[in-house]
N, C-alpha and C positions, 0 to 999 in steps of 0.2 A: 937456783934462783927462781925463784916465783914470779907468777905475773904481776905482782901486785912491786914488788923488786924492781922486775925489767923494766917498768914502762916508768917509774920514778927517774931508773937511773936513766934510759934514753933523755929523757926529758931535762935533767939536768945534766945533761953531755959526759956523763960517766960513764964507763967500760960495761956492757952488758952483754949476755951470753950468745943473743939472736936479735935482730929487728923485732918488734911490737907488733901485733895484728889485733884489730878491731874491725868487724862488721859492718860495723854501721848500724844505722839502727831502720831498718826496712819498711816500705809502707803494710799499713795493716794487711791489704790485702797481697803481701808479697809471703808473706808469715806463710798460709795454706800450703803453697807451690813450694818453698822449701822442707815441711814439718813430709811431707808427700814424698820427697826427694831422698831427704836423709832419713828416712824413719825415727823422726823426733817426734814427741808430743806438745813439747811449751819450750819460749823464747831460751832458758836457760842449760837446757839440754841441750840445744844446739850450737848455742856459742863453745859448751865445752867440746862437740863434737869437732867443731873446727878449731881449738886452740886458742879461741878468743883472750885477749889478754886483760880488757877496758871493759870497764860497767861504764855506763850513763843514766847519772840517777838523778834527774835534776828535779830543786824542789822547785813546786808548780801549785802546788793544792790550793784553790781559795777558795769559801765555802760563804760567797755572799748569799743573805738572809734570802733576799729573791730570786738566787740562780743565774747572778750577772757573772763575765769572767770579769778578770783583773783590767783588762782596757777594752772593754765592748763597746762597740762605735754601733747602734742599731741602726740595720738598712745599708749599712755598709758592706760594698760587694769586692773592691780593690784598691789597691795602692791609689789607683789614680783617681777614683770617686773622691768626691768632694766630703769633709768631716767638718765637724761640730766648730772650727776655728778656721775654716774655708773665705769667712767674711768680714772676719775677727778682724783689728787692727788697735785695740788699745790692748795693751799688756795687762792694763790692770784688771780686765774684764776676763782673764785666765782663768780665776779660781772658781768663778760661778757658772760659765757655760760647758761645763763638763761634769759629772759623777767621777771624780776622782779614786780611785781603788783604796782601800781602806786595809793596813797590814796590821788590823785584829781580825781581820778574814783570814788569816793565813791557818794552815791545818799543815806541821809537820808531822806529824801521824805517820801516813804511810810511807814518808821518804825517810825517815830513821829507822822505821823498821827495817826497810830494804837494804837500806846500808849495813847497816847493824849482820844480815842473812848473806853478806856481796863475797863471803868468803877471801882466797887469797888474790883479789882480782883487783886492777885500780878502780879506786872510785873515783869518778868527775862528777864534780854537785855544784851547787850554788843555781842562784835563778839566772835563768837565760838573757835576761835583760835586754831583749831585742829594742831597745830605748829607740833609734835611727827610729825601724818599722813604725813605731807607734806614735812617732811627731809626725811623719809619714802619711800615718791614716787620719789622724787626728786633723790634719791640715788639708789632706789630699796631696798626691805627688808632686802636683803643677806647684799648687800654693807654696808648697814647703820650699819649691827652689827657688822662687821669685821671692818670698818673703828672708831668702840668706841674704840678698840683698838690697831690699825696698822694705823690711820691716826685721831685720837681725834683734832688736828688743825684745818681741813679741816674740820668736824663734826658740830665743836665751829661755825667755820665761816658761814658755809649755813644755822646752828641755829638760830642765829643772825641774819640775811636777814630776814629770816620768820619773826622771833620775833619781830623785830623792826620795817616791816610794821603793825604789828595786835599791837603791844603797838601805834604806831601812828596813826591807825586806833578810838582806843577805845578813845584817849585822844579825836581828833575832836569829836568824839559821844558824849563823855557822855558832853563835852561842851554846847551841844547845849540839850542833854536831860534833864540835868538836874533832880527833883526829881520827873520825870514821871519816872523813874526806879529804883524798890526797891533793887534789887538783880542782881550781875554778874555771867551768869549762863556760862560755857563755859568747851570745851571737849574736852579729849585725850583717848582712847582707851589702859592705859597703862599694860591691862591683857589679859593674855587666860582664857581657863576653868581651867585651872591648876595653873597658876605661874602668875609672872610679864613677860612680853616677854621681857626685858632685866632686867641685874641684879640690885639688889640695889644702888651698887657701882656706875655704868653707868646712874641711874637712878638720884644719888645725882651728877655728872659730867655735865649731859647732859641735864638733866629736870625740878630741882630743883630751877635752878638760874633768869631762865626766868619766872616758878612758883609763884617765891616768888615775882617777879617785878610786873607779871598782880594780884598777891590778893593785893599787898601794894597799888598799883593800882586804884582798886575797892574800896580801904577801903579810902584812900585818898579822894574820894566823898562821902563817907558816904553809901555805899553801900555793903549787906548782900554778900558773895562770895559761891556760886555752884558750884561743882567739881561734872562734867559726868566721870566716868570712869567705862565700861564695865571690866567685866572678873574679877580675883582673885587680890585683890590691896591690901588684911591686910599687907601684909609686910610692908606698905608703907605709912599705915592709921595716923602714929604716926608724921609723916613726914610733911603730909597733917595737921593734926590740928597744930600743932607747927609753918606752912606758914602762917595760916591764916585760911584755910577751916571752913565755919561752919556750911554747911551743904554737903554732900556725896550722889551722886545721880549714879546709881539707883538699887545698892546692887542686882545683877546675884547670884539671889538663892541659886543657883546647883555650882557654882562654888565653888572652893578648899580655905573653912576658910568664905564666905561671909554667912552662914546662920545668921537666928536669932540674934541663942542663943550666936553665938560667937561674932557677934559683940555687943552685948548690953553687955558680959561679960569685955570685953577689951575695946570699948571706949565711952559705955553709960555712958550720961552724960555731955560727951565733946564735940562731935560733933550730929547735927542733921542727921537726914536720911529722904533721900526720895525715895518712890521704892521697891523694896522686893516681890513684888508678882509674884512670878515664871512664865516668861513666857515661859518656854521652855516646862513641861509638863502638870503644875496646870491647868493653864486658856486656854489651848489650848486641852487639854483632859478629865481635871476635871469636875465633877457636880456645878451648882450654890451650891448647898449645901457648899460640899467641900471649893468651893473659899470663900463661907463667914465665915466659920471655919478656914480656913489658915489667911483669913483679922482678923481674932478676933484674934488669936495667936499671925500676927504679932503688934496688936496694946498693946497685954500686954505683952511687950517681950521689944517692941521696944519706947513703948511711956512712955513718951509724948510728946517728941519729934520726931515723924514723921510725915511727908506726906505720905498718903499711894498712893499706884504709881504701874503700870506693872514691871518687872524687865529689862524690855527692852522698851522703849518711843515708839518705833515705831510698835505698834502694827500689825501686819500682817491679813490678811484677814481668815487665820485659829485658828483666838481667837473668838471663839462664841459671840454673842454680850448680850444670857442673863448671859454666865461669868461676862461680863463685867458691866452688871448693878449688878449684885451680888457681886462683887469686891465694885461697889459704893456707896452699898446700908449702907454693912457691913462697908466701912470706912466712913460712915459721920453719922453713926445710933448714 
Protein backbone atom coordinates (compact mmCIF):
# COMPACT_ATOMS: atom_id res chain seq x y z
CA UNK A 1 0.00 0.00 0.00
CA UNK A 2 1.24 3.33 -0.99
CA UNK A 3 0.81 6.53 0.77
CA UNK A 4 -1.23 7.88 -1.68
CA UNK A 5 -3.48 4.20 -0.84
CA UNK A 6 -3.18 4.66 3.01
CA UNK A 7 -4.28 8.13 3.74
CA UNK A 8 -7.40 7.57 1.01
CA UNK A 9 -8.26 4.54 2.81
CA UNK A 10 -7.81 6.06 6.52
CA UNK A 11 -9.88 8.76 5.35
CA UNK A 12 -12.65 6.80 4.24
CA UNK A 13 -12.63 4.50 7.26
CA UNK A 14 -11.32 1.43 5.43
CA UNK A 15 -8.75 -1.10 6.56
CA UNK A 16 -5.16 0.40 6.00
CA UNK A 17 -1.72 -1.17 6.64
CA UNK A 18 -0.48 1.68 9.44
CA UNK A 19 -1.83 5.17 10.82
CA UNK A 20 -0.94 8.20 8.20
CA UNK A 21 1.91 10.61 9.01
CA UNK A 22 2.02 14.16 7.82
CA UNK A 23 4.49 16.89 8.81
CA UNK A 24 2.85 19.59 8.76
CA UNK A 25 3.88 22.20 6.77
CA UNK A 26 6.75 24.22 9.03
CA UNK A 27 7.36 27.89 9.22
CA UNK A 28 9.87 29.08 6.62
CA UNK A 29 12.24 29.71 9.03
CA UNK A 30 11.82 26.22 10.77
CA UNK A 31 13.00 24.56 7.02
CA UNK A 32 17.13 25.65 7.98
CA UNK A 33 17.05 23.89 11.49
CA UNK A 34 15.59 20.66 10.09
CA UNK A 35 17.59 20.53 6.40
CA UNK A 36 20.80 21.02 9.27
CA UNK A 37 19.43 18.15 11.38
CA UNK A 38 18.51 15.59 8.79
CA UNK A 39 21.16 16.27 6.24
CA UNK A 40 18.42 17.12 3.70
CA UNK A 41 18.60 19.80 1.13
CA UNK A 42 14.87 20.89 0.01
CA UNK A 43 11.28 20.30 1.59
CA UNK A 44 10.79 17.07 -0.45
CA UNK A 45 13.71 15.13 0.56
CA UNK A 46 12.76 15.34 3.93
CA UNK A 47 9.36 14.49 3.96
CA UNK A 48 10.49 11.18 2.43
CA UNK A 49 13.12 11.02 5.03
CA UNK A 50 10.45 10.83 7.50
CA UNK A 51 7.79 8.71 5.69
CA UNK A 52 5.62 11.51 5.13
CA UNK A 53 2.44 10.17 3.58
CA UNK A 54 0.31 13.84 2.66
CA UNK A 55 1.43 16.52 0.05
CA UNK A 56 -0.40 20.00 0.54
CA UNK A 57 -0.73 21.62 -2.65
CA UNK A 58 -3.13 24.21 -2.46
CA UNK A 59 -3.93 26.34 -5.23
CA UNK A 60 -3.18 30.02 -4.34
CA UNK A 61 -1.62 31.81 -7.40
CA UNK A 62 -3.27 35.12 -8.29
CA UNK A 63 -1.34 37.29 -10.46
CA UNK A 64 -3.29 40.82 -10.10
CA UNK A 65 -2.11 43.27 -12.83
CA UNK A 66 -0.83 45.64 -9.84
CA UNK A 67 0.51 42.99 -7.35
CA UNK A 68 -2.73 42.96 -5.13
CA UNK A 69 -3.28 39.48 -3.30
CA UNK A 70 -6.77 37.95 -3.62
CA UNK A 71 -8.35 40.00 -0.39
CA UNK A 72 -5.70 42.74 0.54
CA UNK A 73 -7.23 45.06 3.08
CA UNK A 74 -4.29 48.06 2.90
CA UNK A 75 -2.95 49.23 6.25
CA UNK A 76 -4.42 46.39 7.65
CA UNK A 77 -2.44 44.97 10.63
CA UNK A 78 -5.08 42.37 12.45
CA UNK A 79 -8.19 40.58 12.96
CA UNK A 80 -9.32 43.25 15.25
CA UNK A 81 -8.20 46.51 13.12
CA UNK A 82 -11.05 48.01 11.78
CA UNK A 83 -11.58 47.13 7.52
CA UNK A 84 -13.14 48.81 4.67
CA UNK A 85 -16.94 47.69 5.88
CA UNK A 86 -16.00 48.69 9.74
CA UNK A 87 -18.83 51.69 9.17
CA UNK A 88 -20.65 50.16 6.29
CA UNK A 89 -24.45 49.52 7.22
CA UNK A 90 -26.35 49.45 3.98
CA UNK A 91 -25.92 46.10 2.04
CA UNK A 92 -26.34 47.46 -1.02
CA UNK A 93 -23.13 49.55 -0.76
CA UNK A 94 -21.14 45.99 -0.56
CA UNK A 95 -20.17 45.91 -4.09
CA UNK A 96 -18.38 49.25 -4.33
CA UNK A 97 -16.49 49.96 -1.22
CA UNK A 98 -14.12 47.18 -1.76
CA UNK A 99 -11.76 45.82 -4.95
CA UNK A 100 -13.23 42.58 -5.02
CA UNK A 101 -10.70 39.70 -6.29
CA UNK A 102 -11.10 38.97 -9.76
CA UNK A 103 -10.89 34.77 -10.68
CA UNK A 104 -9.26 35.68 -14.29
CA UNK A 105 -6.30 36.52 -11.96
CA UNK A 106 -5.94 33.09 -11.14
CA UNK A 107 -2.51 31.25 -12.50
CA UNK A 108 -2.87 27.39 -12.09
CA UNK A 109 0.40 27.00 -13.46
CA UNK A 110 2.39 25.96 -10.83
CA UNK A 111 0.02 24.05 -8.74
CA UNK A 112 -0.70 21.48 -11.66
CA UNK A 113 2.69 21.16 -12.26
CA UNK A 114 3.25 20.07 -8.62
CA UNK A 115 0.67 17.89 -8.49
CA UNK A 116 1.24 16.45 -11.69
CA UNK A 117 5.50 15.76 -9.92
CA UNK A 118 3.41 14.61 -6.14
CA UNK A 119 4.26 11.08 -6.97
CA UNK A 120 2.65 8.17 -4.90
CA UNK A 121 1.74 10.58 -2.15
CA UNK A 122 -1.94 12.12 -1.19
CA UNK A 123 -2.66 15.22 -2.77
CA UNK A 124 -4.87 17.78 -0.69
CA UNK A 125 -5.68 21.00 -3.11
CA UNK A 126 -8.49 23.19 -3.74
CA UNK A 127 -8.13 26.90 -2.38
CA UNK A 128 -8.04 27.42 1.32
CA UNK A 129 -11.08 29.63 1.44
CA UNK A 130 -10.31 31.06 4.85
CA UNK A 131 -13.95 32.87 3.91
CA UNK A 132 -14.64 33.43 8.31
CA UNK A 133 -10.80 35.35 8.30
CA UNK A 134 -11.70 37.41 5.44
CA UNK A 135 -15.48 38.87 6.56
CA UNK A 136 -13.32 39.06 9.73
CA UNK A 137 -10.80 41.50 8.25
CA UNK A 138 -13.01 43.02 5.97
CA UNK A 139 -15.19 44.23 8.99
CA UNK A 140 -12.70 44.09 11.76
CA UNK A 141 -13.32 41.38 14.63
CA UNK A 142 -15.47 43.77 16.88
CA UNK A 143 -17.69 44.83 13.73
CA UNK A 144 -18.15 41.42 12.55
CA UNK A 145 -19.61 40.02 15.98
CA UNK A 146 -22.04 42.91 16.65
CA UNK A 147 -23.04 43.18 13.10
CA UNK A 148 -24.30 38.74 13.52
CA UNK A 149 -26.53 40.49 15.34
CA UNK A 150 -27.51 44.44 14.79
CA UNK A 151 -26.73 44.11 10.94
CA UNK A 152 -27.05 39.94 9.80
CA UNK A 153 -28.12 41.54 6.17
CA UNK A 154 -25.04 43.37 5.55
CA UNK A 155 -22.91 40.11 7.15
CA UNK A 156 -25.02 37.72 4.50
CA UNK A 157 -23.95 40.10 1.75
CA UNK A 158 -20.05 40.49 2.14
CA UNK A 159 -20.23 36.58 3.08
CA UNK A 160 -21.47 35.93 -0.09
CA UNK A 161 -18.71 38.23 -2.15
CA UNK A 162 -16.09 36.17 -0.43
CA UNK A 163 -17.84 33.01 -0.88
CA UNK A 164 -18.79 33.15 -4.41
CA UNK A 165 -15.37 34.17 -5.49
CA UNK A 166 -13.42 30.96 -3.63
CA UNK A 167 -16.67 28.68 -5.00
CA UNK A 168 -15.82 30.16 -8.58
CA UNK A 169 -12.26 29.92 -7.99
CA UNK A 170 -12.46 25.94 -6.90
CA UNK A 171 -15.05 25.14 -9.85
CA UNK A 172 -12.09 26.52 -12.63
CA UNK A 173 -9.47 24.40 -10.56
CA UNK A 174 -10.69 21.39 -10.04
CA UNK A 175 -11.75 21.63 -13.86
CA UNK A 176 -8.69 21.40 -15.10
CA UNK A 177 -7.20 19.17 -12.08
CA UNK A 178 -9.13 16.75 -12.39
CA UNK A 179 -8.11 13.36 -10.43
CA UNK A 180 -4.59 14.68 -9.70
CA UNK A 181 -6.31 15.63 -6.46
CA UNK A 182 -7.58 13.29 -3.92
CA UNK A 183 -8.91 15.38 -1.17
CA UNK A 184 -10.25 19.17 -0.62
CA UNK A 185 -8.31 20.37 2.28
CA UNK A 186 -9.51 23.95 3.21
CA UNK A 187 -9.65 26.37 6.47
CA UNK A 188 -11.34 28.49 9.05
CA UNK A 189 -9.97 29.25 12.22
CA UNK A 190 -13.64 28.80 13.81
CA UNK A 191 -11.97 28.40 17.84
CA UNK A 192 -10.12 29.69 20.62
CA UNK A 193 -8.39 27.78 23.33
CA UNK A 194 -11.63 27.87 25.11
CA UNK A 195 -14.91 28.03 23.06
CA UNK A 196 -16.10 28.74 19.31
CA UNK A 197 -15.45 32.56 18.89
CA UNK A 198 -18.92 33.00 17.78
CA UNK A 199 -21.93 31.10 18.99
CA UNK A 200 -23.45 28.13 17.56
CA UNK A 201 -26.58 29.88 16.56
CA UNK A 202 -24.33 32.65 14.34
CA UNK A 203 -22.15 29.78 13.46
CA UNK A 204 -25.39 27.67 11.87
CA UNK A 205 -26.61 31.71 10.27
CA UNK A 206 -23.36 32.68 9.00
CA UNK A 207 -20.97 29.61 8.34
CA UNK A 208 -22.95 26.63 7.74
CA UNK A 209 -24.66 27.51 4.37
CA UNK A 210 -21.49 28.30 2.50
CA UNK A 211 -19.92 25.11 4.46
CA UNK A 212 -22.20 22.88 3.06
CA UNK A 213 -21.92 24.41 -0.74
CA UNK A 214 -17.82 24.10 -0.76
CA UNK A 215 -17.98 19.96 0.88
CA UNK A 216 -21.21 19.32 -1.75
CA UNK A 217 -18.60 20.79 -3.86
CA UNK A 218 -15.69 18.69 -3.42
CA UNK A 219 -17.85 15.59 -3.13
CA UNK A 220 -19.50 16.47 -6.49
CA UNK A 221 -15.85 15.61 -8.10
CA UNK A 222 -15.31 12.70 -6.26
CA UNK A 223 -13.14 14.22 -3.84
CA UNK A 224 -12.31 13.28 0.05
CA UNK A 225 -13.18 16.90 2.15
CA UNK A 226 -10.59 18.30 5.06
CA UNK A 227 -11.74 20.62 7.51
CA UNK A 228 -8.63 22.81 9.20
CA UNK A 229 -9.93 24.33 12.13
CA UNK A 230 -7.64 25.58 15.08
CA UNK A 231 -8.94 26.13 18.73
CA UNK A 232 -12.01 24.15 20.60
CA UNK A 233 -14.85 23.19 17.56
CA UNK A 234 -16.61 19.87 19.65
CA UNK A 235 -19.55 22.08 19.83
CA UNK A 236 -19.75 21.99 16.37
CA UNK A 237 -18.04 18.56 15.30
CA UNK A 238 -21.73 17.03 14.86
CA UNK A 239 -22.45 19.65 12.39
CA UNK A 240 -19.27 19.19 10.56
CA UNK A 241 -19.81 15.37 9.86
CA UNK A 242 -23.51 15.75 9.03
CA UNK A 243 -21.95 18.70 5.99
CA UNK A 244 -19.96 16.25 4.82
CA UNK A 245 -16.56 16.48 6.73
CA UNK A 246 -14.58 13.33 6.66
CA UNK A 247 -11.84 14.07 7.85
CA UNK A 248 -11.03 17.12 10.99
CA UNK A 249 -7.74 18.50 10.88
CA UNK A 250 -5.64 19.31 13.25
CA UNK A 251 -7.24 18.46 16.76
CA UNK A 252 -5.33 21.77 19.46
CA UNK A 253 -4.61 19.23 22.19
CA UNK A 254 -4.85 21.57 25.11
CA UNK A 255 -7.75 23.12 23.88
CA UNK A 256 -11.33 22.93 25.92
CA UNK A 257 -12.99 19.21 24.82
CA UNK A 258 -10.28 18.59 21.74
CA UNK A 259 -8.19 15.83 23.77
CA UNK A 260 -8.01 12.26 22.77
CA UNK A 261 -10.11 10.73 24.81
CA UNK A 262 -12.99 12.87 24.14
CA UNK A 263 -13.00 12.96 20.80
CA UNK A 264 -12.69 9.20 19.96
CA UNK A 265 -15.60 8.97 22.88
CA UNK A 266 -18.14 11.27 20.77
CA UNK A 267 -17.21 10.87 17.29
CA UNK A 268 -14.83 7.92 16.74
CA UNK A 269 -15.88 6.24 14.05
CA UNK A 270 -17.49 8.92 12.10
CA UNK A 271 -15.22 11.03 11.12
CA UNK A 272 -11.25 10.67 10.60
CA UNK A 273 -8.58 12.79 12.32
CA UNK A 274 -5.53 14.30 11.46
CA UNK A 275 -3.19 15.93 13.92
CA UNK A 276 -3.36 15.67 17.82
CA UNK A 277 0.25 16.03 18.68
CA UNK A 278 0.38 18.91 21.05
CA UNK A 279 2.28 21.47 19.83
CA UNK A 280 1.97 23.94 22.35
CA UNK A 281 3.98 22.14 25.23
CA UNK A 282 4.63 18.27 24.02
CA UNK A 283 6.90 18.70 21.05
CA UNK A 284 8.17 22.08 21.88
CA UNK A 285 9.28 21.03 25.64
CA UNK A 286 8.95 17.33 25.66
CA UNK A 287 11.60 14.34 25.56
CA UNK A 288 11.67 12.15 22.24
CA UNK A 289 10.74 9.71 24.65
CA UNK A 290 7.65 11.47 25.86
CA UNK A 291 6.48 12.45 22.17
CA UNK A 292 6.60 8.82 21.02
CA UNK A 293 4.56 7.66 24.14
CA UNK A 294 1.98 10.56 23.42
CA UNK A 295 2.16 9.34 19.40
CA UNK A 296 1.47 5.70 20.86
CA UNK A 297 -1.56 7.02 22.90
CA UNK A 298 -2.79 8.82 20.32
CA UNK A 299 -2.75 6.02 17.91
CA UNK A 300 -4.87 3.67 20.22
CA UNK A 301 -7.12 6.21 21.25
CA UNK A 302 -7.65 7.56 17.98
CA UNK A 303 -6.94 4.93 15.31
CA UNK A 304 -7.53 3.72 12.97
CA UNK A 305 -8.52 6.28 11.60
CA UNK A 306 -5.80 8.77 11.89
CA UNK A 307 -3.07 10.65 10.50
CA UNK A 308 -0.74 11.40 13.00
CA UNK A 309 0.09 15.33 12.47
CA UNK A 310 1.56 18.27 14.87
CA UNK A 311 -1.45 19.91 16.50
CA UNK A 312 -0.63 23.03 14.69
CA UNK A 313 0.79 22.42 10.65
CA UNK A 314 2.98 25.26 10.99
CA UNK A 315 5.65 24.16 12.87
CA UNK A 316 7.70 26.97 14.42
CA UNK A 317 11.42 26.84 14.89
CA UNK A 318 11.14 26.02 18.75
CA UNK A 319 9.94 22.27 18.04
CA UNK A 320 13.26 20.42 18.37
CA UNK A 321 13.75 18.53 15.19
CA UNK A 322 14.66 15.12 17.12
CA UNK A 323 10.91 15.71 18.53
CA UNK A 324 10.09 15.54 15.45
CA UNK A 325 11.67 12.52 14.01
CA UNK A 326 10.21 10.91 17.27
CA UNK A 327 6.74 12.00 16.51
CA UNK A 328 7.65 10.25 12.94
CA UNK A 329 9.24 7.45 13.90
CA UNK A 330 6.27 6.46 16.63
CA UNK A 331 3.62 7.19 13.95
CA UNK A 332 4.67 5.08 10.98
CA UNK A 333 6.40 2.23 13.39
Amino acid sequence: MDSRERIRAIIAGQEADRCGFWLGNPYHETWPIYHRYFGTTDEESLRVRLRDDFRWIPASTYRHPAGRGMFDIPNKSAHGTPGPFAECDDPAAVDDLYEWPNPDYLDFGPVLEALQQAGPYYRASGFWAPFYHHVMDLFGMEKYMMNMYLNPELVQRVTDRVCSFYHQANERFFDVAGDLVDGYFFGNDFGTQRDLICGPAQFDQFVMPWFLRFTEQAHARGYQVILHSCGSVAKVIDRLITAGVECLHPLQALATDMNAENLAARFGGRISFLGGVDTQELLVHGTPAQVRDDVRRLKRVLGPRLIVSPSHEALLPNVPPENVLAMAEAATE
